[in-house]
C-alpha positions in Angstrom: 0.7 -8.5 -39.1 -0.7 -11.7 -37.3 -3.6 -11.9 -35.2 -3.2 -12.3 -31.3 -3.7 -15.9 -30.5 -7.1 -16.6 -28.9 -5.0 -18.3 -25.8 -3.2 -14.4 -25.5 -7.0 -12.9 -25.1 -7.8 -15.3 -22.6 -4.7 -15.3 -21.0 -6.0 -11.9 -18.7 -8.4 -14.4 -17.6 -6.9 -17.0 -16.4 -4.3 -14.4 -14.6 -6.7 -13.8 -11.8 -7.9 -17.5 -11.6 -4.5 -19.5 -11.0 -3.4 -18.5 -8.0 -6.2 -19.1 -6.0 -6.4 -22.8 -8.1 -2.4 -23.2 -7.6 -3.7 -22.8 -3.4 -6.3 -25.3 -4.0 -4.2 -27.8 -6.1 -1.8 -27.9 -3.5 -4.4 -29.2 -1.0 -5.2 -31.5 -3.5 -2.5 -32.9 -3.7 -2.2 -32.9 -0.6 -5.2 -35.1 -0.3 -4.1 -37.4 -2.8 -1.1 -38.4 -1.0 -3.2 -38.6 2.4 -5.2 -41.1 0.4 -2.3 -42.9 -1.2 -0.6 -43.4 2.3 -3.5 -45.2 4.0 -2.8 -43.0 7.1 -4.6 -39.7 8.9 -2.3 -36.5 8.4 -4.8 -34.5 10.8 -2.1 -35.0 13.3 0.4 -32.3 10.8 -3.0 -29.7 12.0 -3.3 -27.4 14.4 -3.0 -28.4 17.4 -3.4 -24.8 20.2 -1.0 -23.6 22.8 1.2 -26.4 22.2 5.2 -25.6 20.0 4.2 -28.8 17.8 0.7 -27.2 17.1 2.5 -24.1 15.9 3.2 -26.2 12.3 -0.6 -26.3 11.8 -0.4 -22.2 11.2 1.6 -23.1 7.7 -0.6 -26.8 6.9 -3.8 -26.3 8.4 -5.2 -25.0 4.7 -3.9 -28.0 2.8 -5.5 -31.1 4.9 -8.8 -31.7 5.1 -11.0 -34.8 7.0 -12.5 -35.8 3.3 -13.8 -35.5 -0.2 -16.9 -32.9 0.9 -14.5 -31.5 2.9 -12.2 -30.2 0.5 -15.1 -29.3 -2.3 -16.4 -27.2 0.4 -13.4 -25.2 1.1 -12.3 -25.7 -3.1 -15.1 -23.6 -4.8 -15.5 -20.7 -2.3 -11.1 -19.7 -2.0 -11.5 -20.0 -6.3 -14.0 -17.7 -6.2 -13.4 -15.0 -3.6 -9.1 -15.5 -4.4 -10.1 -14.8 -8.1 -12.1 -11.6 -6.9 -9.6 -10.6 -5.0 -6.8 -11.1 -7.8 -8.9 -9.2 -9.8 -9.9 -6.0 -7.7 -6.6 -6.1 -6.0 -3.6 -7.4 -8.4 -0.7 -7.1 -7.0 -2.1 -7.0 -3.3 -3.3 -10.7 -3.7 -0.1 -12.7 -1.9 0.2 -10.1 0.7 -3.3 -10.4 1.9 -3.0 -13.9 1.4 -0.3 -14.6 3.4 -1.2 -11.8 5.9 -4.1 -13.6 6.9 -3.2 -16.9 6.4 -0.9 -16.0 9.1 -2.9 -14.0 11.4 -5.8 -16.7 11.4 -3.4 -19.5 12.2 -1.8 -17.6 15.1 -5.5 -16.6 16.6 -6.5 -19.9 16.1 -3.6 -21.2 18.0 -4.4 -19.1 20.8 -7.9 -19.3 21.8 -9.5 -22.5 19.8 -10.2 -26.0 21.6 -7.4 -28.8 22.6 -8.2 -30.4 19.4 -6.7 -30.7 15.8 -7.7 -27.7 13.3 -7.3 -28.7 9.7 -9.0 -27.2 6.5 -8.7 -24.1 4.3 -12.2 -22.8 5.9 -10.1 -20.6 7.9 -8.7 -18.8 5.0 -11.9 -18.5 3.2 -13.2 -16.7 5.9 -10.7 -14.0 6.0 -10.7 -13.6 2.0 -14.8 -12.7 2.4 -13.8 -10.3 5.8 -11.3 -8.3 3.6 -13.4 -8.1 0.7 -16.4 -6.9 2.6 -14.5 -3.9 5.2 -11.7 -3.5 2.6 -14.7 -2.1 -0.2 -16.6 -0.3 3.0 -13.6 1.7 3.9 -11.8 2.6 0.5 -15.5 4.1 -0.5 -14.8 3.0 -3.7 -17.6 2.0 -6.2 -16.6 -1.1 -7.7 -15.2 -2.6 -4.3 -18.3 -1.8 -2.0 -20.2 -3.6 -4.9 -17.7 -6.5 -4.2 -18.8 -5.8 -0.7 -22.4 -6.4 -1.7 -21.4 -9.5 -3.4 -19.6 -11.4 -0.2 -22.7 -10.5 1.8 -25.2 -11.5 -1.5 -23.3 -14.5 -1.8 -21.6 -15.6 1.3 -23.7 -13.8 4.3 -24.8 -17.4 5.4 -21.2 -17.8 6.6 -21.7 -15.7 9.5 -23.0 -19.0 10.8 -19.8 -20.6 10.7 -18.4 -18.4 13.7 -20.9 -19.5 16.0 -19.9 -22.8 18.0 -23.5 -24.6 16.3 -22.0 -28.1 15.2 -19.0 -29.3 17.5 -16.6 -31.1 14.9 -16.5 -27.6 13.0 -13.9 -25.4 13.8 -15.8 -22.2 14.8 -12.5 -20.7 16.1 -10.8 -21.0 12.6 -13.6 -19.2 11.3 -14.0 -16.7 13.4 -10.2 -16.0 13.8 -10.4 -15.7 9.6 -12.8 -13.0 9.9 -10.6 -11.2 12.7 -7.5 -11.8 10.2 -9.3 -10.2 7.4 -10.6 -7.0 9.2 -7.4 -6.4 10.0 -6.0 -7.1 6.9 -8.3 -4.8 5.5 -7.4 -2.0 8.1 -4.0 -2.2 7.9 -4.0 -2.4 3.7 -6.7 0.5 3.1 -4.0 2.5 1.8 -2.2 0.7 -0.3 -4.3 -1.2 -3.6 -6.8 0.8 -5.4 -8.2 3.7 -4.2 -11.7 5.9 -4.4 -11.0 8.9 -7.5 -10.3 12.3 -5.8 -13.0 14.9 -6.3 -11.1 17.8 -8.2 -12.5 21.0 -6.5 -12.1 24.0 -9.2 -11.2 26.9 -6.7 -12.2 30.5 -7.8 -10.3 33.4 -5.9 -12.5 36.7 -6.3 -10.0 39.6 -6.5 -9.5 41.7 -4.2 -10.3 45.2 -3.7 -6.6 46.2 -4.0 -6.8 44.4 -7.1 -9.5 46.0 -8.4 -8.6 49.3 -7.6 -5.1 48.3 -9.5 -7.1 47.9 -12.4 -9.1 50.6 -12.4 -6.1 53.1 -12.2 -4.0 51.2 -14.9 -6.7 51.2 -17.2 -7.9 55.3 -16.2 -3.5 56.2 -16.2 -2.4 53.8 -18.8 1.2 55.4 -19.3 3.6 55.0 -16.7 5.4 58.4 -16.3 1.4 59.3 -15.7 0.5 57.5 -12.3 0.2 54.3 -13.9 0.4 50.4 -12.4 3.3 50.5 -11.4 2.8 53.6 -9.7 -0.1 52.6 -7.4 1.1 49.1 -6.8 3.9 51.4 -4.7 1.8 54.0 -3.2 -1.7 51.7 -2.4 -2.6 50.1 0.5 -5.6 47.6 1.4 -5.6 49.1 4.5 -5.5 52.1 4.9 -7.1 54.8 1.9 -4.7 56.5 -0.5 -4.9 60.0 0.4 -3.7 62.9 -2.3 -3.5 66.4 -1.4 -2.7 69.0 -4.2 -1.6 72.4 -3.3 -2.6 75.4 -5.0 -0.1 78.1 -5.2 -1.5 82.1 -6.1 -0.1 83.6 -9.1 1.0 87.1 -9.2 -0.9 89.5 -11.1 1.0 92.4 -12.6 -1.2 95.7 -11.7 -2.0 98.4 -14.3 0.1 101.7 -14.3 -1.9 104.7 -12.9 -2.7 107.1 -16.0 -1.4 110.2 -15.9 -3.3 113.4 -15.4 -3.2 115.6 -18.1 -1.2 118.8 -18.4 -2.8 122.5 -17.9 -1.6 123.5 -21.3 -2.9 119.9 -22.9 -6.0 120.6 -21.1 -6.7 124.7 -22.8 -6.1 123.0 -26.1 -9.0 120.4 -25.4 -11.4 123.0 -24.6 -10.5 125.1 -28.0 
């Protein structure tokens, strides 16, 4: 038999690291063509409270103003998506998409009449989720990917505050709304803390006891055995037995007979 290939023993790997890269590709190539044109595409962003702006909710991730831009947003959806892939499996597109949604939608509604583009938004809710998803599921290996996000990326907390005007405070902030409730709604479903087994012991009961007792003192059936106290007691109320006596009749004696006059002259002689 052949060995596995070492591609096939990497290949776990690189299953949790594509899709986040496939996201980042995209923008990419995204940028590329941006470049190629010779023209802005920040007007494809989001734009709030306006129907055209609603498109940014879908493209907002995949443009970005520059190079430093992009690099910025690149490294930190690579790691936290691969995290996520890997904690998570199958739950990866759903919170993806969940909060991709939910942060474009907030974003829509409450940021400034300006264009919104960049993946910032998105990263944001990946580190939200993370963080309350491993605080509520109680479970070891996700709170310590709780402790990671805040090791990592606490400094982002920042990033919701409106500091620097050409930042988009309200994409980040909207991403951290999106990914609590991502995290609240999805606490249920994914992996989940081990249930404690809790060994029960049941004492027995008196009735029990007392069952015992008597089958072991009557062990043969016709003789008041189990079967017959499991018909006659109670747990309530005490088994009472009364046992009757009844007086036997004593034959009396015959009276003797007195002895004749003649018997009696013959004694004497």
């Amino acid at each position: 038999m052949s060995e596995p290939s070492k591609s096939k023993i990497e290949r776990p790997g690189l299953v949790h690291i594509l899709p986040p890269f496939y996201l980042m590709l995209a923008a990419w190539v995204a940028f590329y063509l941006e470049w190629r044109s010779g023209r802005s595409w920040s007007t494809w962003g989001l734009f709030p409270r306006t129907l055209e702006g609603l498109v940014g909710v879908i493209t907002m991730p995949f443009l970005h103003a520059d190079m430093v831009h992009l690099i910025n947003n690149s490294v930190p959806l690579i790691v936290l998506g691969s995290v996520l892939r890997y904690f998570y499996k199958s739950l990866f597109w759903l919170v993806v998409f969940t909060s991709w949604l939910i942060t474009g939608l907030i974003t829509w509604g409450i940021a400034r009449e300006a264009y919104h583009i960049g993946a910032s938004g998105l990263v944001y809710a990946l580190a939200s989720f993370l963080f309350f998803s491993g605080a509520f599921r109680k479970h070891r290996p996700l709170m310590a990917v709780s402790f990671f996000v805040v090791f990592v990326y606490g400094s982002m907390v920042w990033g919701v505050l409106p500091i620097e005007p050409t930042v988009s405070w309200e994409g980040h902030l909207s991403g951290a709304i999106a990914g609590l409730f991502t995290a609240v709604a999805y606490r249920h479903i994914g992996p989940q803390a081990p249930r404690k087994e809790i060994e029960v012991i049941t004492e027995p009961t008196n009735r029990e006891i007392f069952l015992e007792e008597q089958a072991m003192r009557y062990p043969s059936p016709e003789a008041y055995g189990r079967k017959y106290w499991e018909e006659h007691a109670h747990q309530t109320q005490p088994l009472r037995i009364v046992y009757q006596f009844q007086q036997q009749k004593i034959k009396e004696a015959p009276p003797l007979e007195e002895p004749s006059a003649s018997e009696s002259m013959e004694g004497r002689d």
